[in-house]
C-alpha positions as CSV (number, residue, x, y, z in Angstrom):
1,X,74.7,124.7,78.9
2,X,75.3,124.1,82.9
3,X,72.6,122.0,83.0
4,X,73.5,119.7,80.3
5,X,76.9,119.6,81.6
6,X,75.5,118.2,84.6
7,X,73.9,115.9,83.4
8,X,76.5,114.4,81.5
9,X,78.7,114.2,84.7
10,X,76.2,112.7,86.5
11,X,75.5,110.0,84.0
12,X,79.8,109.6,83.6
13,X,79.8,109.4,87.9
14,X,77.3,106.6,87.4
15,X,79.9,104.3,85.7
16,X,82.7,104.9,88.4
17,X,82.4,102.3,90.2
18,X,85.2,100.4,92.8
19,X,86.2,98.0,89.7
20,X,86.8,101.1,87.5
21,X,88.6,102.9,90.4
22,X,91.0,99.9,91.0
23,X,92.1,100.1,87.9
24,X,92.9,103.9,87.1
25,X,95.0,103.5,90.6
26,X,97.0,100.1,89.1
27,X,97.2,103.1,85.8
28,X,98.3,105.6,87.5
29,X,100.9,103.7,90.0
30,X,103.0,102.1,86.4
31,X,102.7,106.0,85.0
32,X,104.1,107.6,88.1
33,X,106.4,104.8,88.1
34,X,107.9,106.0,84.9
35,X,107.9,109.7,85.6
36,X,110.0,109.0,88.3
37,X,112.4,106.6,86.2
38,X,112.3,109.3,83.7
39,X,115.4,111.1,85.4
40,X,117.3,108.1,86.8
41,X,119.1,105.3,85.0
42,X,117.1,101.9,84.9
43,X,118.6,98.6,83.5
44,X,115.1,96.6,83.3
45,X,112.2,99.1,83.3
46,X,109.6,96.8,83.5
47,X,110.8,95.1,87.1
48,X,111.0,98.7,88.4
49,X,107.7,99.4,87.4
50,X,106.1,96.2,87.9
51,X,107.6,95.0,91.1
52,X,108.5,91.0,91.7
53,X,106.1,90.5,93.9
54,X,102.8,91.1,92.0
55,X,101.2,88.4,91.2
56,X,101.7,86.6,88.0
57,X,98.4,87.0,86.6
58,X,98.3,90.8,87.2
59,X,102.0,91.3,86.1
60,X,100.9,89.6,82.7
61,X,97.5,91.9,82.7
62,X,99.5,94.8,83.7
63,X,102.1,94.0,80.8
64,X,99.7,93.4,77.9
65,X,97.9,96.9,78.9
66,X,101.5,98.7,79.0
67,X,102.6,97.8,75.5
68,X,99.2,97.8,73.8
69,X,98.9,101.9,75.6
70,X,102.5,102.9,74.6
71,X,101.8,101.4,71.1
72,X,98.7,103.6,70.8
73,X,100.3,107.0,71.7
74,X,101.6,108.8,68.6
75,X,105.0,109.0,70.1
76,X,105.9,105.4,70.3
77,X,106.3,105.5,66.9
78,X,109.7,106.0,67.2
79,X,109.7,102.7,69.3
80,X,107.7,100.3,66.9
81,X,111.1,98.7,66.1
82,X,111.1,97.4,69.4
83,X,110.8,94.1,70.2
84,X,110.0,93.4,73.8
85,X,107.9,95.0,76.0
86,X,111.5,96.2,78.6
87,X,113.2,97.8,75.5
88,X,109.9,99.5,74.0
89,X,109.2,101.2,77.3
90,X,113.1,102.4,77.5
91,X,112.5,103.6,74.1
92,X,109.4,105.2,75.0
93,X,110.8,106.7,78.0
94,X,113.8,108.8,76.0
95,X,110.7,110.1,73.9
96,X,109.1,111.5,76.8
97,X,112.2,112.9,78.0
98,X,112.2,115.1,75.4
99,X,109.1,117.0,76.0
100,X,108.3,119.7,78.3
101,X,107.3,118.6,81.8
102,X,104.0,119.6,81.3
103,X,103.7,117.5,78.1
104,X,105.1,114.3,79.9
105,X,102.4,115.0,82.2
106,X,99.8,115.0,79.8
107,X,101.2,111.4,77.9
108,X,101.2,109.9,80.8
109,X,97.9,110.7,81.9
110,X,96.5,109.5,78.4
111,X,98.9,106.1,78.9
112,X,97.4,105.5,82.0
113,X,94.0,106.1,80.7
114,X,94.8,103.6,78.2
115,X,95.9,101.1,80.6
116,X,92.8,101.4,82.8
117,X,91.0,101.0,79.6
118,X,92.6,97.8,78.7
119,X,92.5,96.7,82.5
120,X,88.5,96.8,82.1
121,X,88.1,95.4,79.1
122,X,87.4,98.7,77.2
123,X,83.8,98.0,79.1
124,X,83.1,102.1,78.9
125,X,84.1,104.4,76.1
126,X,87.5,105.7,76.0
127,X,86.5,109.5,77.9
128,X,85.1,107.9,80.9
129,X,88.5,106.1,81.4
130,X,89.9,109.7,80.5
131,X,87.6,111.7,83.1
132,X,88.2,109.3,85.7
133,X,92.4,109.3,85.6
134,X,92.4,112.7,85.0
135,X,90.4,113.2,88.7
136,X,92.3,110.8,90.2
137,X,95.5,112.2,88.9
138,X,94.7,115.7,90.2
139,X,93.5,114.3,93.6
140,X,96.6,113.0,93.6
141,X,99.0,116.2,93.5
């Protein structure tokens, strides 16, 4: 069993490479981005967590991986109404707000999985993106 394990983290290290990496960081910074926004009062979301002075090619990458993520989380169902990507992520953010801490956690590691994922052109399967935010998020804290 320890053995195989191994073997399967070796083979999942094999695919983190600087490209991947880059990407779970751009994840994680929008994620903790929003946990912070999660307990103070934001008129546009999106500009708060995708400052002005990112370029416009990796605002418009960044913003097509946030609202295909938060459409593919369960609890954005109460946000499909939504129009635009500002007032889906609002919406999305009064969800969260109403789970335990330790849930919100766990959502918006899986969100920024999502967006790495989406970053990278879904090149690995969805756990590897998973594995690696999840290692980077606990390097993190």
């Amino acid at each position: 069993m320890c053995n195989k394990l191994k073997s399967r983290l070796k083979k999942a290290l094999v695919y983190f490479d600087n490209y991947v990496d880059a990407h779970v960081d751009a994840a994680l910074q929008i994620t903790m981005a929003i946990q912070k926004l999660l307990n103070s009062p934001v008129l546009d979301v999106l500009t708060t967590i995708i400052p002005g002075q990112v370029d416009n090619i990796i605002r418009s990458q960044m913003q097509s991986a946030l609202n295909t993520a938060v459409d593919a989380l369960s609890i954005a169902d109460a946000c499909k109404s939504c129009t635009d990507l500002n007032s889906k992520l609002s919406c999305f953010m009064n969800e969260l707000k109403k789970m335990h801490p330790d849930l919100q956690d766990a959502v918006l590691q899986k969100l920024a999985s999502l967006i790495a994922a989406h970053l990278h052109n879904n090149k690995l399967q969805q756990c590897f993106y998973d594995l690696f935010t999840q290692s980077k998020y606990t390097s993190l804290k």
